[in-house]
C-alpha positions as CSV (number, residue, x, y, z in Angstrom):
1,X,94.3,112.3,112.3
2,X,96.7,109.3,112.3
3,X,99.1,110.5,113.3
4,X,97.3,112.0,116.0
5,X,95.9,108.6,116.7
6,X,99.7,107.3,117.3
7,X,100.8,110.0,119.3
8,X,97.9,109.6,122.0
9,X,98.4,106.2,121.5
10,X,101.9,106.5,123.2
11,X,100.5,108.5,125.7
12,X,98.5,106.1,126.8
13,X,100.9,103.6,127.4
14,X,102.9,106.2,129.5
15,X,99.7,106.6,131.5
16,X,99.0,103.2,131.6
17,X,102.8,102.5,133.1
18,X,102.8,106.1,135.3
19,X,99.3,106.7,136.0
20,X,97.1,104.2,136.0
21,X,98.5,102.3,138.7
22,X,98.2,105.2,141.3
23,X,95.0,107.0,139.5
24,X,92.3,106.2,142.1
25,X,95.2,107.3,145.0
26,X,95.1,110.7,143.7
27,X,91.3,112.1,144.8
28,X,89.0,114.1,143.1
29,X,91.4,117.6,143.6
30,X,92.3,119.9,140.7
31,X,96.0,120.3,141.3
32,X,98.4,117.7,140.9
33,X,101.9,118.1,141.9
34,X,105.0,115.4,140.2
35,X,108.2,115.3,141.0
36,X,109.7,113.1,138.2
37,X,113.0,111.1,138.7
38,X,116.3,111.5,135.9
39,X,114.0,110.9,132.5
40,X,110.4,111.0,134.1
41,X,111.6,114.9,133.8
42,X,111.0,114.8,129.8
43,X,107.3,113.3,130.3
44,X,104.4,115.6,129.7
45,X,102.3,114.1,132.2
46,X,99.9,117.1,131.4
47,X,99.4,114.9,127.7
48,X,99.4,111.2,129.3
49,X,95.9,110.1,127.4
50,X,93.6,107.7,129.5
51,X,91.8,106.6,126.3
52,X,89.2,109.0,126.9
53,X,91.3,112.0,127.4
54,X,94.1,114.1,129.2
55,X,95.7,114.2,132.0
56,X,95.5,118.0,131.9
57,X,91.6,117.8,131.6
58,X,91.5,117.0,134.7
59,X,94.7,118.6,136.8
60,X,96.7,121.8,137.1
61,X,99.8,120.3,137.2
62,X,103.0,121.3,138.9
63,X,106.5,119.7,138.5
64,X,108.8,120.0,141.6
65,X,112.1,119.1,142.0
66,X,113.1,115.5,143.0
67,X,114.6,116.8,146.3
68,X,112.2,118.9,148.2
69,X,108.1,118.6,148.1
70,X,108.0,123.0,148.3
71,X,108.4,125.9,146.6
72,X,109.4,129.1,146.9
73,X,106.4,132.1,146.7
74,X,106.6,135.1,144.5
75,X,108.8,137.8,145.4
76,X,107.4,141.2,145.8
77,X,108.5,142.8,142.6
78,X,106.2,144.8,140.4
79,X,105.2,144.8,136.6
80,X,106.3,142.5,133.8
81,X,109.4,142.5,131.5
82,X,109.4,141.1,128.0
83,X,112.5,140.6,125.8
84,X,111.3,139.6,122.5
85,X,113.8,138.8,119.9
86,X,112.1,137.7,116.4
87,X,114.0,136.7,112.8
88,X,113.7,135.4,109.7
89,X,113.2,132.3,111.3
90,X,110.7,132.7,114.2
91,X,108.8,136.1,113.0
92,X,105.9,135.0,115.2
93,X,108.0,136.0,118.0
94,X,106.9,139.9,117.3
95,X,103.0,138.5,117.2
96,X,104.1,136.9,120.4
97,X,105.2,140.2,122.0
98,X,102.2,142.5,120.9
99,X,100.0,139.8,122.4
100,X,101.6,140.3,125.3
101,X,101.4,143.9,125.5
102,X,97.5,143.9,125.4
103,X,97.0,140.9,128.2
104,X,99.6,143.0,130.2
105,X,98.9,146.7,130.8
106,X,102.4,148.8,131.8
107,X,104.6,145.8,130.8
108,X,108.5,147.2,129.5
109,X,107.9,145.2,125.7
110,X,111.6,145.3,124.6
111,X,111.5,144.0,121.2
112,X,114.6,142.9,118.4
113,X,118.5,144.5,119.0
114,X,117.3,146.0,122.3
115,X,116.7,143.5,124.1
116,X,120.2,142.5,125.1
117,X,121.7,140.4,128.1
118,X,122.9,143.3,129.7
119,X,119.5,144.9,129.3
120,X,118.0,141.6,131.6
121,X,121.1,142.3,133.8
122,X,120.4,145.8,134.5
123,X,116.6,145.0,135.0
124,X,117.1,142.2,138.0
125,X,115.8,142.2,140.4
126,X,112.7,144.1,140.1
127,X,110.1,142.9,137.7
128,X,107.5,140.0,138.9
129,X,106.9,138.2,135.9
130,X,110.3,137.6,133.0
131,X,109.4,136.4,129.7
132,X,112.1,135.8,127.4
133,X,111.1,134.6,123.5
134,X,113.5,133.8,121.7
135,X,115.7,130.9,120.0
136,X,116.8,128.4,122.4
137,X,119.7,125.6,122.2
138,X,119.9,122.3,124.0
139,X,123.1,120.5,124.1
140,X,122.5,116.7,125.1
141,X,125.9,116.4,126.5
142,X,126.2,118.9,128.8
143,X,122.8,121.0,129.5
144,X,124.6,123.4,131.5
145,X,125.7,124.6,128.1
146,X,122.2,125.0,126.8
147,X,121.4,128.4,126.1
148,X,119.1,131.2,124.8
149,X,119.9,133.9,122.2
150,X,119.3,137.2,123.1
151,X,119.9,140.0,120.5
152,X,123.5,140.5,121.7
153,X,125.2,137.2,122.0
154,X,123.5,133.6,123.4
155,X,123.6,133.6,127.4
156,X,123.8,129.8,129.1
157,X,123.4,128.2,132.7
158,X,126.9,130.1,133.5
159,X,125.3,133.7,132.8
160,X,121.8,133.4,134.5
161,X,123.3,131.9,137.5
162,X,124.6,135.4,138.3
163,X,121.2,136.8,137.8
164,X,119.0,137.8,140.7
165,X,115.3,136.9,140.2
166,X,114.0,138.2,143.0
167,X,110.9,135.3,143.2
168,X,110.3,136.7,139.6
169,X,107.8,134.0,137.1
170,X,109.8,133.2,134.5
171,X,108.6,132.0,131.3
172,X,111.1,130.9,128.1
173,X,109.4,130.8,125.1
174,X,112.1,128.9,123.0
175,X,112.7,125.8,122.1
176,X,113.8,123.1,124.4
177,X,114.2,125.4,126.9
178,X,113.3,122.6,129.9
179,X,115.1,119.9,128.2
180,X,117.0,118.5,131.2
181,X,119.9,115.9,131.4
182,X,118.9,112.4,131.4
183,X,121.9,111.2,133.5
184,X,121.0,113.2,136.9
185,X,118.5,113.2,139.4
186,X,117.5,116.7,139.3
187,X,116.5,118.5,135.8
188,X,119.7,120.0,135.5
189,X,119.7,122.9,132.4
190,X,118.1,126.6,132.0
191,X,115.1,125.5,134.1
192,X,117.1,124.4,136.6
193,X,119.6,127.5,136.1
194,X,116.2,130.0,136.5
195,X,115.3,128.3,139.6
196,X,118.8,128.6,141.0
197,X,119.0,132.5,140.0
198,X,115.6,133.0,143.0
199,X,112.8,132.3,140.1
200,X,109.8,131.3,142.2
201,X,108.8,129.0,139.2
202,X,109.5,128.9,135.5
203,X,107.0,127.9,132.6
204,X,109.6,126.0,129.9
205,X,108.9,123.7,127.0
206,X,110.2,119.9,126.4
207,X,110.4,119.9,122.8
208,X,110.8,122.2,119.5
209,X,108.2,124.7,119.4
210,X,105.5,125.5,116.8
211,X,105.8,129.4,116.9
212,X,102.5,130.4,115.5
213,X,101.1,127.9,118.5
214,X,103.4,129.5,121.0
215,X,102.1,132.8,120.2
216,X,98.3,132.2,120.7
217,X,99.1,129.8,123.7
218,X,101.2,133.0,125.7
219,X,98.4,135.3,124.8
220,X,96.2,132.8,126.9
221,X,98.5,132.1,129.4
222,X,99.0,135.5,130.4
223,X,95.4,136.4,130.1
224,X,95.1,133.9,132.9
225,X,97.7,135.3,134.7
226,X,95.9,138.7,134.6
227,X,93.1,137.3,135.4
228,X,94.5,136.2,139.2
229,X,95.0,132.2,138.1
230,X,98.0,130.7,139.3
231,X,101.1,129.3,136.8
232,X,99.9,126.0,136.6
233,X,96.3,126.9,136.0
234,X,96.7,129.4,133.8
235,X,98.9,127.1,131.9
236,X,96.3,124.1,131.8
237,X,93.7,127.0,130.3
238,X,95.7,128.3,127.8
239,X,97.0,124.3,126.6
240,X,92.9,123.5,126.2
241,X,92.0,126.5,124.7
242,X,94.7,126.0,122.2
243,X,93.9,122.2,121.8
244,X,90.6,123.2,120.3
245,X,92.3,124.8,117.2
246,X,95.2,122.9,117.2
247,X,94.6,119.1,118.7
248,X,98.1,117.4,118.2
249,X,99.8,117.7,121.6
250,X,102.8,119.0,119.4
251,X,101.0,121.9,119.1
252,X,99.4,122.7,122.5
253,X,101.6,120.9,124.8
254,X,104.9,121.4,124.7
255,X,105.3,123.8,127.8
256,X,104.9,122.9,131.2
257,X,105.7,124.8,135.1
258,X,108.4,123.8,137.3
259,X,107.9,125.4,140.7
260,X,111.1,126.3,142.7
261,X,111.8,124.4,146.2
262,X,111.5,127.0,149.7
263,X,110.5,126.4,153.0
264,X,106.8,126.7,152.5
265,X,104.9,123.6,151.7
266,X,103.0,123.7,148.8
């Protein structure tokens, strides 16, 4: 519990310097958009703590790129596609997968050496909603070179940029995998590379993962998604349901939806 104790503690002096000074301009509405500046990126404003409780208790929260206030809409592809790839050190990845494949009826589950980069190649574009769980690698000095490992070889911002998404959801269940530079404007890495490929929106974490936590957190989120919520709310469900079991915001907050720019307004 004390260390609980610090961690809100530091988020609530990141509300207090982020929040608090422009909390009564943002209304009594249940969706919140940010679009965060060079390190504001790595904030998880859904955690801030106002001394009494979340930011994410009260908002659906959206992060948008610096440069644009829209976003782009889902495309009109069909069905979900899971590439899975557990190992000695993240078995929970299977759990992860089979709790997928009951919240999602007809999903393509492709689970350990199958589910190769050529595999995702060959299945773009086409499917609506792309989660890939895996191990993921951020690299501080250039994020372009952060990557993901699939069962074949580890694919970077290089290989997805010559995917097509099609306006597909994307969700990386790996470590890091929305760690952005801290030197640029924009959150330049794999969330940024997803967006680039036509993702209408990807659902990435900011720090390492707890896998066991990831696992019953996807199951939520995708129950929600079933269910006809949209990315961010479906995201803010899954986070409180999980909080319950598992308080520290280590735990239950790590992930958080970036929603590509289009010529829509949000």
């Amino acid at each position: 519990m004390a260390l609980l104790a610090t961690t809100d503690d530091s988020l609530a002096t990141l509300y207090r310097l982020l929040i608090a000074p422009v909390a009564d301009l943002l209304g009594d509405g249940h969706e919140l958009a940010v679009i965060p500046h060079r390190r504001l990126h790595q904030v998880p404003f859904h955690a801030l703590h106002d001394g009494t409780g979340y930011l994410g208790q009260r908002y659906a929260i959206t992060l948008l790129p610096s440069s644009t206030r829209t976003r782009t809409p889902p495309g009109p592809g069909h069905g979900a596609l899971v590439l899975a790839v557990p190992d000695a050190q993240a078995p929970s990845i299977a759990t992860e997968a089979r709790s997928l494949a009951a919240v999602l009826p007809g999903a393509r589950i492709v689970l350990g050496g199958q589910a190769t980069s050529e595999l995702l190649r060959d299945q773009l574009p086409g499917p609506a909603v792309l989660h890939l769980a895996c191990h993921g690698f951020f690299r501080p000095a250039n994020p372009l070179f952060s990557s993901l490992r699939l069962a074949d070889r580890w694919i970077n911002a290089a290989d997805i940029l010559g995917l097509d998404l099609g306006g597909a959801l994307v969700t990386l269940s790996a470590c890091e995998s929305g760690r952005p530079s801290g030197d640029t404007a924009e959150p330049v890495g794999l969330a940024w590379a997803f967006l680039a490929a036509g993702a209408s929106g990807v659902i990435v974490s900011q720090w390492l993962v707890d896998g066991d936590a990831t696992a019953r957190l996807m199951g939520a989120l995708y129950a929600g998604l079933a269910d006809g919520l949209g990315p961010a709310e479906a995201l803010r469900q899954a986070q409180l349901t999980l909080a319950q079991s598992s308080p520290h915001p280590y735990r239950w907050a790590p992930f958080v939806y970036v929603a590509a720019p289009s010529a829509e307004p949000i």
